[in-house]
N, C-alpha and C positions, 0 to 999 in steps of 0.2 A: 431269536436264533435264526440262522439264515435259512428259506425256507426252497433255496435254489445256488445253483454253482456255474458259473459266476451271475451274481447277483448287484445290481446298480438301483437303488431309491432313493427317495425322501420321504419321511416318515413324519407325523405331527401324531404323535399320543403319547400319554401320557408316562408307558414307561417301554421297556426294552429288553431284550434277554443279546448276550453275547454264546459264544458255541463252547464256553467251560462252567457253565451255568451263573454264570454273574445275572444278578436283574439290576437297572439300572429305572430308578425312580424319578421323576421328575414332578416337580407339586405343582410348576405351572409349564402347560403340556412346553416344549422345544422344538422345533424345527431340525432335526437328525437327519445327515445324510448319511447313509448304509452303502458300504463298498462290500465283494467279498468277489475274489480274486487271486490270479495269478501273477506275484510279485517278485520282481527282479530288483535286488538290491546290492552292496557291498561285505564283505564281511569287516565286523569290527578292527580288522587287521588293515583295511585298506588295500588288501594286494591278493584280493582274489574275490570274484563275484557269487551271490549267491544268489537262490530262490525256493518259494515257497508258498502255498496258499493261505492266503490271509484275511483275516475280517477287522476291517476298518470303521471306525462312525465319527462324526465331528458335528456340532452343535453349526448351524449355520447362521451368521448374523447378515449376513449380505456384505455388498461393499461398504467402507468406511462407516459404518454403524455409529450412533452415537449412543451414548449412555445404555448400552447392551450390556446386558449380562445374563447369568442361570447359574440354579440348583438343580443337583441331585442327589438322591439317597445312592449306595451300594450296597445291592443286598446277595451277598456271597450263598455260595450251595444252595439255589433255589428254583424253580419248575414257572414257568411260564401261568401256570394257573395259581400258584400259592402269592406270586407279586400279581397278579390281577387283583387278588381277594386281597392283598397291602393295599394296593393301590384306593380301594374303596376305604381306607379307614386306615390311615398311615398315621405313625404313632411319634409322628412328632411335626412340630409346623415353623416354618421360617419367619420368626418377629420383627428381625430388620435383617438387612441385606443392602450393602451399600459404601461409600468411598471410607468409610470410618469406622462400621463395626456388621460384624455378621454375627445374630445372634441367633438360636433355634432353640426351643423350648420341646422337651419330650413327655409328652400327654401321657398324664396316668403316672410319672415314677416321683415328680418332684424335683427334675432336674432343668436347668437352664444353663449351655452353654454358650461363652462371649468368644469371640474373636474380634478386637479391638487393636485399631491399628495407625490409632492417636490417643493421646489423653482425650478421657473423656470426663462429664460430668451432666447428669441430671437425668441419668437412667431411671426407667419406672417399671423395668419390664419385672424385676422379682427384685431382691437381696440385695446385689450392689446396683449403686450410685454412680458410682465412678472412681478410673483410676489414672495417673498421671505418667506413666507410660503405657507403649503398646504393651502388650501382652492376653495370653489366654486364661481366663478364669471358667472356673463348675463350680457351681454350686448346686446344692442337692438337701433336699431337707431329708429331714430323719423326725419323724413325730415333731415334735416343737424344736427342734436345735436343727441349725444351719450348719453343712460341712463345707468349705470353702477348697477349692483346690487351685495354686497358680503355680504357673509356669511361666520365664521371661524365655521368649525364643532366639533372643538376640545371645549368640554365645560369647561375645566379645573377646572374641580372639586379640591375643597380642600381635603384633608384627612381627615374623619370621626375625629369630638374630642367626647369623652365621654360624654352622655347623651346628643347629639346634636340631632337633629330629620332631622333638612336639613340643610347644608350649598352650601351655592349659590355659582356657578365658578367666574374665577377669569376673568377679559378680556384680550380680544386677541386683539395683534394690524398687519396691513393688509397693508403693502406698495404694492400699482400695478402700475406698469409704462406702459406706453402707447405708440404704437407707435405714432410719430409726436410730434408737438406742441398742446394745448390744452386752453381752458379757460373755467374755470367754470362757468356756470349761475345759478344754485341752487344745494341743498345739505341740509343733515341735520348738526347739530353740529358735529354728531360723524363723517364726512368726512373732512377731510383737505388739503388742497391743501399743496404738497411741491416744486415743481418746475412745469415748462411747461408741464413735461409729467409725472408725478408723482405726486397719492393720497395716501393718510395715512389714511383707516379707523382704527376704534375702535368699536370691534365687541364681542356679549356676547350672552350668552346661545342660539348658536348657530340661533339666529336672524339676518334675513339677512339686510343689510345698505343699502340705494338705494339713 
């Protein structure tokens, strides 16, 4: 939180608090610049100026950065000492991170989430293997049984026709292969099993299948 008015740093630790109590986590520390200030801007209408005190921060890469990136957690309604005490023992960890998939794994519940943003194939991080479009999977165990949860984020919207008001997207369909052998115990319709280690969802306006 800002500890002065008006306020100009740069910051390297490991996390951050904003002034409505957000804590902002980082697993590997960032380079943060902290603004907090008196800002003069437009209003959304365009035709009339406005201002206000504001708190700013942006991750800083430098000039033309190569292969830059970062993580962080948000941890809403929280006190500068409860995310210090996150901070030493945060409860989940970043497994990949990168041009094709970001994946995080959450310590202690059983769950691994994918954000894959190519087909992929030869995943070992848990459950699935790989799948052939982008899309976001969870999976989550429950004692011995796997819950798989997907969602295709592409809504595939049709092309506007003249005098339409909305046309609804078109569905997406979701092969994930799994490592091992596998047998279903429930599902909805739109999941189908195709072999031992391979489902077929059927996924739409970006709604996720479980």
């Amino acid at each position: 939180q800002p500890t002065a008015f008006p306020q100009a740093e740069t910051q390297e630790k490991p996390w951050l608090m904003d002034p409505v109590n957000n804590g902002y986590y980082f697993p590997v520390p960032e380079r943060v610049d902290v603004r907090c200030q008196r800002q003069e801007s437009m209003h959304s209408s365009g035709r009339k100026a406005t201002e206000g005190d504001v708190a700013v921060a942006w991750i800083d890469h430098g000039a033309a950065p190569e292969d830059a990136g970062y993580a962080y957690a948000i941890r809403p309604d929280t006190t500068a000492e409860a995310l210090a005490q996150f901070a030493k023992a945060p409860d989940f960890e970043v497994v990949r991170r990168d041009d094709s998939a970001h994946i995080v794994r959450f310590l202690g519940q059983g769950i691994t989430g994918y954000v894959l943003f190519a087909p992929a194939d030869g995943l070992a991080v848990g459950a699935v293997r790989g799948v052939d479009v982008p899309c976001l999977v969870m999976e989550r165990w429950e004692a011995d049984r796997l819950v798989l949860a997907v969602s295709d984020p592409d809504l595939r919207l049709r092309k506007p026709t003249p005098g339409a008001i909305h046309e609804p997207g078109s569905e997406g369909r979701v092969n994930v292969q799994l490592n091992g052998r596998w047998e279903v115990v429930s599902g909805p319709g739109t999941a189908q099993v195709t072999d031992a280690n391979t489902l077929h969802f059927t996924c739409r306006d970006g709604a996720t299948v479980q």
